[in-house]
C-alpha positions in Angstrom: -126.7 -81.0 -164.1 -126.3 -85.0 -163.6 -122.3 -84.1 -163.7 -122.7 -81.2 -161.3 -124.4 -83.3 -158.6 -121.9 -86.3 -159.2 -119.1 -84.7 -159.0 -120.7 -83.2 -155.3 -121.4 -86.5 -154.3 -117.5 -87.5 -155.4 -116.2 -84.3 -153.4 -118.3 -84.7 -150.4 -117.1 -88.4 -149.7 -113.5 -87.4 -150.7 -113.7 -83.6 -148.7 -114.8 -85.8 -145.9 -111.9 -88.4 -146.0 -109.9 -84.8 -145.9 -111.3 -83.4 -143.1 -110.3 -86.3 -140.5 -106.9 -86.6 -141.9 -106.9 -82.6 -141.6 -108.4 -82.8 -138.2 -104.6 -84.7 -137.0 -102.7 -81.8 -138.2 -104.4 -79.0 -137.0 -105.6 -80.4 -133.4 -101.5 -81.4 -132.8 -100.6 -78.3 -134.7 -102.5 -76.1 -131.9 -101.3 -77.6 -129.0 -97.5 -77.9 -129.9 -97.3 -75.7 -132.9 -95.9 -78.6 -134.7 -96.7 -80.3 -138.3 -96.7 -83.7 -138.3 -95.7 -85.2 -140.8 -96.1 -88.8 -140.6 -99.2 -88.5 -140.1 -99.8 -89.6 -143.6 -97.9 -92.3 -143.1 -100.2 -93.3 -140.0 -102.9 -93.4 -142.3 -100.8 -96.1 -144.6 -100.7 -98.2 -141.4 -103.9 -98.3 -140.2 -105.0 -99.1 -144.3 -102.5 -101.6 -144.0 -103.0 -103.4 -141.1 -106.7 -103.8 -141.7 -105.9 -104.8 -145.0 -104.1 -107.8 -143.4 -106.7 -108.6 -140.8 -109.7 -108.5 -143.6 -107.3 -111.3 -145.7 -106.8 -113.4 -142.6 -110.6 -113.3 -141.4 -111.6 -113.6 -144.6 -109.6 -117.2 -145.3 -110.3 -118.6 -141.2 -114.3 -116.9 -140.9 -115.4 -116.9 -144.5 -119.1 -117.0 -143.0 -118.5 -113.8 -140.8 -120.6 -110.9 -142.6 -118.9 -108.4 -145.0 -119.8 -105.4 -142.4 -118.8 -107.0 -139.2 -115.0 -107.9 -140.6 -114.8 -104.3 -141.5 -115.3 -102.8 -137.9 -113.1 -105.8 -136.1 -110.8 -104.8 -138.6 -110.7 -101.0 -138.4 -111.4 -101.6 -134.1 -107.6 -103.3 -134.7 -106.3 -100.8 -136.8 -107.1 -97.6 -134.9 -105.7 -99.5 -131.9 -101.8 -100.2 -133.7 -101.9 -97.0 -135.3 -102.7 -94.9 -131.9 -99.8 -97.1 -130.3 -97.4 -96.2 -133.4 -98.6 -92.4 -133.1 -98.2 -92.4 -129.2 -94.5 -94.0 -129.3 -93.7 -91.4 -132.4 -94.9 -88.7 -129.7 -92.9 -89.9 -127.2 -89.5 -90.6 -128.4 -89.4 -88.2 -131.8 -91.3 -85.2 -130.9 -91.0 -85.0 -127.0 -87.2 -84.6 -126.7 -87.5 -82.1 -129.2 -90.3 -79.8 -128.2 -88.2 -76.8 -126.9 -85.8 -77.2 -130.0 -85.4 -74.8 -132.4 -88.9 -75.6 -134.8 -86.6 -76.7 -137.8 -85.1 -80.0 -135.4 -89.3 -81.4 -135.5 -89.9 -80.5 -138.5 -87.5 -82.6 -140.1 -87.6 -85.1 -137.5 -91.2 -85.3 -138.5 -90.1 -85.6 -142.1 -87.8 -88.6 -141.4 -89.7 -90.4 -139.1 -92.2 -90.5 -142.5 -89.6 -91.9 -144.8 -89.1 -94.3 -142.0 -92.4 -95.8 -141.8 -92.9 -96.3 -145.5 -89.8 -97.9 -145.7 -90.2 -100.0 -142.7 -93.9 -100.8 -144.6 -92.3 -101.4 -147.8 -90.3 -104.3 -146.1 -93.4 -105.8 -143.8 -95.9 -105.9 -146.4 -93.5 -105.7 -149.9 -94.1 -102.8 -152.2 -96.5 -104.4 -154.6 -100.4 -102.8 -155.0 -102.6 -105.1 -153.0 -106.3 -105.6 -153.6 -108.8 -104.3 -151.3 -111.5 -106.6 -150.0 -114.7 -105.2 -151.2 -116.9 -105.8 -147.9 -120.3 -103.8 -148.5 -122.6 -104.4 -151.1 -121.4 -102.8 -154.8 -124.6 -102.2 -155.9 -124.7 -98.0 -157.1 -127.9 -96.1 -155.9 -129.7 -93.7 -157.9 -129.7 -90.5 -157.1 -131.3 -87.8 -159.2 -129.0 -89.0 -162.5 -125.9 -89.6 -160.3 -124.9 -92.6 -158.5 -123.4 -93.5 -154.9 -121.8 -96.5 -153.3 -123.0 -98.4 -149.8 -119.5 -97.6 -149.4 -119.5 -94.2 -150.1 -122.7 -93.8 -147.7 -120.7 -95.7 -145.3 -117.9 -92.9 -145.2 -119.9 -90.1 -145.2 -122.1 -91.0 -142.3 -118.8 -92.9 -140.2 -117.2 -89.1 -141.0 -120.5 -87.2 -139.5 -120.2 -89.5 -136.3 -116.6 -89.1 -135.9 -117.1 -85.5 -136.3 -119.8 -85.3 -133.8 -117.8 -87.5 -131.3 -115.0 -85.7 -131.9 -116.4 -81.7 -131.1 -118.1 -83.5 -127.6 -115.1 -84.4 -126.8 -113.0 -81.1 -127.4 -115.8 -78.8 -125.9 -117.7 -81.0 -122.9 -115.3 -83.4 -121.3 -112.4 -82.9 -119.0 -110.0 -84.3 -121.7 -111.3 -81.5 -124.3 -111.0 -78.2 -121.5 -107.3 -79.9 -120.6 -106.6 -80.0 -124.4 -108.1 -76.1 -124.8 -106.1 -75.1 -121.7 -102.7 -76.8 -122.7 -102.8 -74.9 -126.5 -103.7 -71.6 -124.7 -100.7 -71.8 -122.3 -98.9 -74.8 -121.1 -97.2 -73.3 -118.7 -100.4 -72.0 -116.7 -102.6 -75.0 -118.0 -99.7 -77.4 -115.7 -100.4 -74.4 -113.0 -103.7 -75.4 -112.6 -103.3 -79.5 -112.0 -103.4 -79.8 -116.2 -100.6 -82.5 -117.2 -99.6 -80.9 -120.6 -97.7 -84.4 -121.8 -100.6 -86.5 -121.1 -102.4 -84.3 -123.2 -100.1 -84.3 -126.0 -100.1 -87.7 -126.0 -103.9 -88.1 -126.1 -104.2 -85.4 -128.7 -101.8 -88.2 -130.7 -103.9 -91.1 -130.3 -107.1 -89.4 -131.2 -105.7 -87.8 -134.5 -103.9 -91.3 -135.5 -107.7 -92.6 -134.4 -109.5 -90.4 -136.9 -106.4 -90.8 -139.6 -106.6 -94.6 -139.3 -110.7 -94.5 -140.3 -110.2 -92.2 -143.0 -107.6 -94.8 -144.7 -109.8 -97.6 -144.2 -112.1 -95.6 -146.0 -109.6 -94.7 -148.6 -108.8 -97.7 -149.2 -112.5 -99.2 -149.4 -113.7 -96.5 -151.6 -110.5 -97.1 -154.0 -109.9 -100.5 -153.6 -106.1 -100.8 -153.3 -103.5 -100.0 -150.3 -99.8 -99.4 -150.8 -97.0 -98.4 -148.7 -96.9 -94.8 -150.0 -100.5 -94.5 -150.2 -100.4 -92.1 -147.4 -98.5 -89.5 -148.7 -100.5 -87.4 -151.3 -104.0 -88.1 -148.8 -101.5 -86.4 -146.1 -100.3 -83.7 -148.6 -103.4 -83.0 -149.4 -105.0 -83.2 -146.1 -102.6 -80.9 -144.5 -103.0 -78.6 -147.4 -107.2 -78.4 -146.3 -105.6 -77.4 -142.3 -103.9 -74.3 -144.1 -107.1 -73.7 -145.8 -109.3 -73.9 -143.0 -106.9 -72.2 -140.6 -104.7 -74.2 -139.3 -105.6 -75.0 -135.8 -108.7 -74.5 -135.9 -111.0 -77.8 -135.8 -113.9 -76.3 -137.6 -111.5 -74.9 -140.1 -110.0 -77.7 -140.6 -113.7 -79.4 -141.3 -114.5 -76.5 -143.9 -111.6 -76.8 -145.6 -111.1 -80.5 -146.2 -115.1 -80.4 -148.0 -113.9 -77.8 -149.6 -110.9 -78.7 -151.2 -112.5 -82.3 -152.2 -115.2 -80.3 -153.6 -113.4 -78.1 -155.9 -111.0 -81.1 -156.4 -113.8 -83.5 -157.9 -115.7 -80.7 -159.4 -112.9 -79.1 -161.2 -111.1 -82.5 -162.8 -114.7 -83.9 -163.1 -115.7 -81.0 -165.8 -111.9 -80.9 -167.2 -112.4 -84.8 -167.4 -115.9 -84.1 -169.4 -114.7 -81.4 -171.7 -111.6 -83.5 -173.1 -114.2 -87.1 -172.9 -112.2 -88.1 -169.8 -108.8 -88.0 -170.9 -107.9 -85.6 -168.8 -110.0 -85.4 -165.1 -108.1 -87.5 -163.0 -104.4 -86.4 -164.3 -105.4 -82.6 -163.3 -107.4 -84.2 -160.4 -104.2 -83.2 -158.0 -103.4 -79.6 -159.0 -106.1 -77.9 -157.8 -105.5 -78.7 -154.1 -102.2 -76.9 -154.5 -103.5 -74.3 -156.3 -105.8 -73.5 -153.5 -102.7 -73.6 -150.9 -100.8 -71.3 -153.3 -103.7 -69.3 -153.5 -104.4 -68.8 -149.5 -101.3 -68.7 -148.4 -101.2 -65.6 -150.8 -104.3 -64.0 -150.0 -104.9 -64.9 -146.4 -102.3 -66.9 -144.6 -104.1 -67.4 -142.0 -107.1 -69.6 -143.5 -110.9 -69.6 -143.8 -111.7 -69.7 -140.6 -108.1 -68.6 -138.7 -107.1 -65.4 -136.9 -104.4 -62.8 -137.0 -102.5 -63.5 -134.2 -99.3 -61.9 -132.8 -96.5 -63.1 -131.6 -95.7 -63.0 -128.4 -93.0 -61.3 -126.5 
């Protein structure tokens, strides 16, 4: 039972850091009907960026506290990675939005074997050592354990969440972006600037994406330059789960898929005395894309929906 529950705490905290790298796929997948990506890679940059901001507070404020670096430092972040995400928009995927959907996709492809590349060079390929910035004291919880930091990323996740469906379902910004993936064409009928939008929906998905590396790479303790990738893989693979496009989907389906993922390479990890857990650890989220895709393509919480002529 001790196993079961900590292997719920492990998949809630990494289901969560899921779900708002999902949430980037599936809100720009629902307005353009395009995967992006690099938005992996937008992850890695946000991760690294406050990576360097921590190290260079650290060494000129040693005094500042732990928690306040952390949120100057992920304030920072979020703002360089929505810039990155908003210039990708605009010169990779704009000129290419009435292209035939192969041109995007492997623009989208490129432009992330660009920016790890282009990371490699600024920050050098090494493994670098996270600041640890919250306490690292474990709390007892019923036999199992959990971080400050893990507490940290599951109640930052429920805000940005909560924040997050406001804005999609009570503010002008959320109706323009409901109206622009119903119909463009009509949605710039009715005063709706459909490339403002696009560009917004952008920001706010390299926004959450940035948070959930910080939180990667606080929970892990290292950043990389092709960090981003398998967290992006992954993530994308929760969308298709959820439905892709669907925001709650694509909430349901990253818990989910961390859930089964820590639960199932947790008891493989117990039965072989923790040989094998974390080498199986990444299977199972591809075993549950093989397996929807299979069964129901379009996802947990997606519809049916026909083409149109």
């Amino acid at each position: 039972m001790e196993i079961l529950l900590q292997q719920i705490i492990n998949g809630l905290v990494l289901g969560s850091m899921y779900a708002l790298i999902a949430l980037g796929y599936t809100m720009v997948y629902g307005i353009i009907n395009l995967i992006n990506f690099a938005h992996g890679e937008v992850l890695m940059v946000g991760a690294l960026t406050s990576w360097s901001i921590i190290v260079k507070m650290q060494e000129s404020l040693p005094w500042m506290p732990g928690w306040i670096v952390l949120i100057i430092a992920m304030v920072i972040s979020c703002v360089v990675a929505a810039a990155l995400n908003f210039v990708i928009e605009k010169v990779a995927y704009r000129p290419l939005r009435n292209s035939p959907k192969l041109a995007p996709l492997i623009t989208a492809i490129g432009m992330s074997i660009l920016l790890q590349t282009l990371a490699m060079i600024i920050w050098k390929p090494n493994y670098k050592p996270y600041p640890t910035l919250l306490p690292a004291a474990p709390i007892n919880v019923a036999g199992a354990v959990i971080t400050p930091t893990q507490i940290m990323i599951l109640g930052l996740t429920a805000v940005s969440l909560a924040i997050l469906m406001y804005l999609v379902n009570y503010t002008k910004l959320g109706r323009a972006m409901r109206a622009t993936s119903e119909n463009p064409r009509v949605a710039a009928l009715m005063g709706v600037r459909p490339d403002t939008v696009i560009s917004a929906t952008f920001v706010i998905g390299a926004v959450l994406a940035t948070i959930a590396g910080v939180m990667y790479a606080s929970n892990y303790g290292t950043v990389q330059h092709t960090m981003g990738f398998l967290p992006g893989l992954k993530a994308f693979t929760a969308a298709v789960f959820g439905g892709i496009g669907n925001l709650a989907g694509a909430v349901v389906g990253g818990i989910l898929l961390g859930l089964i993922e820590s639960i199932g390479s947790g008891y493989i990890g117990a039965a072989t005395g923790g040989v094998l857990g974390s080498q199986y650890s990444d299977i199972f989220a591809f075993i549950v894309l093989i397996g929807m895709l299979t069964l129901r393509p379009a996802g947990l919480l997606g519809e049916r929906v026909a083409d149109r002529a």
